[in-house]
N, C-alpha and C positions, 0 to 999 in steps of 0.2 A: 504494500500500500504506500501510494506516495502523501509525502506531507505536503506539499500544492496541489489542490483540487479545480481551481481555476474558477469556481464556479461564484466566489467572491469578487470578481475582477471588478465588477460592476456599482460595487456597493451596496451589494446585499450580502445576506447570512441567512440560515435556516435556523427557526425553532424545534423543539426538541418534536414537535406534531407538525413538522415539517412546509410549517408556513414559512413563505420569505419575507425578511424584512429586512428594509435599511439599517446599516451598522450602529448607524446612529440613534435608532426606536431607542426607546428609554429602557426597554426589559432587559436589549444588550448592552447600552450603555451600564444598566445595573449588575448584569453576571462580568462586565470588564473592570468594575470599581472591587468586585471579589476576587478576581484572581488576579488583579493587582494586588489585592492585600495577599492573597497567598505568597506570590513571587516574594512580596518586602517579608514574610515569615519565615520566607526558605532563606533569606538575606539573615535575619534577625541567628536561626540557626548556624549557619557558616560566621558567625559574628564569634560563636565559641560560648555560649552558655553551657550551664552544666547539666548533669542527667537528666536529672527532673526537667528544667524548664526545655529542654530539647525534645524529652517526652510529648511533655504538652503540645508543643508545637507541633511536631509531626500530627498528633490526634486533631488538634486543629486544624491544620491545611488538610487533613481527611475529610475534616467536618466539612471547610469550605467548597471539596470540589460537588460533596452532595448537595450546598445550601445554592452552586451554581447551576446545578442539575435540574433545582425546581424553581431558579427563576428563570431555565430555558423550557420552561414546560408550562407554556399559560393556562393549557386546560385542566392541568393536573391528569395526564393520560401515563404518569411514570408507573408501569405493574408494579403493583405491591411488594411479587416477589423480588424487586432491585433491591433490597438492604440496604446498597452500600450508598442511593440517594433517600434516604431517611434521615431525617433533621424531626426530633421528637423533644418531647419536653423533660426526658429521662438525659438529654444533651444541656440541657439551660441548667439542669438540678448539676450537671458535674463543671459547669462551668462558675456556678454559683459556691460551689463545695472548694473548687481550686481558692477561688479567690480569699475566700476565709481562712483557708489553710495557707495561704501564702501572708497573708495580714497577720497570722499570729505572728508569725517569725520578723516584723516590722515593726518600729516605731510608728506611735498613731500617726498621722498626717494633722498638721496643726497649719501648715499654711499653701499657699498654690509653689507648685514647683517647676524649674525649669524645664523640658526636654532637654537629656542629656545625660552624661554620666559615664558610663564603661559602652566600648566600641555595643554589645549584645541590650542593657538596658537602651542606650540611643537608640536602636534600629527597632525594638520592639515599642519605644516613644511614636518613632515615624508609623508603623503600624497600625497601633491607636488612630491616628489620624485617617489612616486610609479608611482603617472600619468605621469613623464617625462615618467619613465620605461615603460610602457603600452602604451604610446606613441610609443617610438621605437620599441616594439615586433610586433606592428600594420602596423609601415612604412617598418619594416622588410620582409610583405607580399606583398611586392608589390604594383606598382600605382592603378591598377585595381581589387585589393581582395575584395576593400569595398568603400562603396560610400563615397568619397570625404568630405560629412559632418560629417561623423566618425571622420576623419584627426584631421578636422579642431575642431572639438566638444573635443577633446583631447586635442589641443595644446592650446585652451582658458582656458578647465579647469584646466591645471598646471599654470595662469596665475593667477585665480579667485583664488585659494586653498593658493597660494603667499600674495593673498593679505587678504583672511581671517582670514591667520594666522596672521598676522602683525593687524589686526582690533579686532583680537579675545586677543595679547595682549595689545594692547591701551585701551581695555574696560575692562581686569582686570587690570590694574593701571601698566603694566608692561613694561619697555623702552626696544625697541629691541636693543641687544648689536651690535656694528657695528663695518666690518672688518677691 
């Protein structure tokens, strides 16, 4: 199988129920602001965090290519049996549990903080930002574009990605500067 298919030349793409649409429609503008964050997470990884937050990560950009699966599928026609696009709320509960268990191991947050810090907290700073961004291309579609645990699976992950960058520099020895 070749990697140019030509059939984009034009400035179209297909959805996943094989409608064509301009590159530019908002659904693909929205699964490109995801696996841009992905890319900046596989960046965040080669940056050298340690086991644990390299863990996450990886499960993360797992979670993301599923979360990009069902905003290429407006009808919601993905079979059931695909597992591996399933974005469920049993996903928001371990992203909710990370973040707890990474805040025990921190000092409370008492003021706003820079971006920045160790080469893997900075990239996973930038990250956060991509997810606000992918965030809003997504709320951009409407109440009804995507099930609801999309939303919600976005707005925890700029929460968790916050708090691993701030964990990822506590654990190279590095003080986040504060605003």
């Amino acid at each position: 199988m070749k990697i140019y298919t030509k059939t984009g030349d034009e400035g179209e793409t297909s959805l996943f129920d094989g409608t064509r649409v301009a590159k530019t429609h908002p659904r693909v503008m929205a699964y490109g602001e995801v696996d841009e964050l992905n890319a900046c997470l596989g960046l965040a990884r080669a940056a050298g965090l340690d086991d644990e937050l390299t863990g996450m990560v990886v499960h993360l950009q797992r979670d993301l290519f599923a979360l990009g699966a069902r905003l290429a599928d407006p009808r919601h026609k993905i079979a059931d049996r695909v597992a591996k696009a399933v974005i469920g709320d049993e996903d928001i509960t371990r992203l909710e549990g990370w973040i707890d268990h990474l805040e025990a191991g921190l000092e409370p947050l008492r003021h706003f903080i820079l971006a920045g810090g160790s080469q893997g907290g900075a990239t996973l700073h930038l990250a956060r930002t991509v997810s606000r961004r992918a965030e809003r291309a997504v709320l951009l579609l409407g109440p009804d574009a995507v099930e609801p645990v999309v939303r919600i699976y976005l707005n925890r992950l700029s929460d968790l990605l916050f708090v691993m960058a701030r964990a990822a520099n506590h654990r190279a020895g590095v003080i986040d500067a504060v605003w």
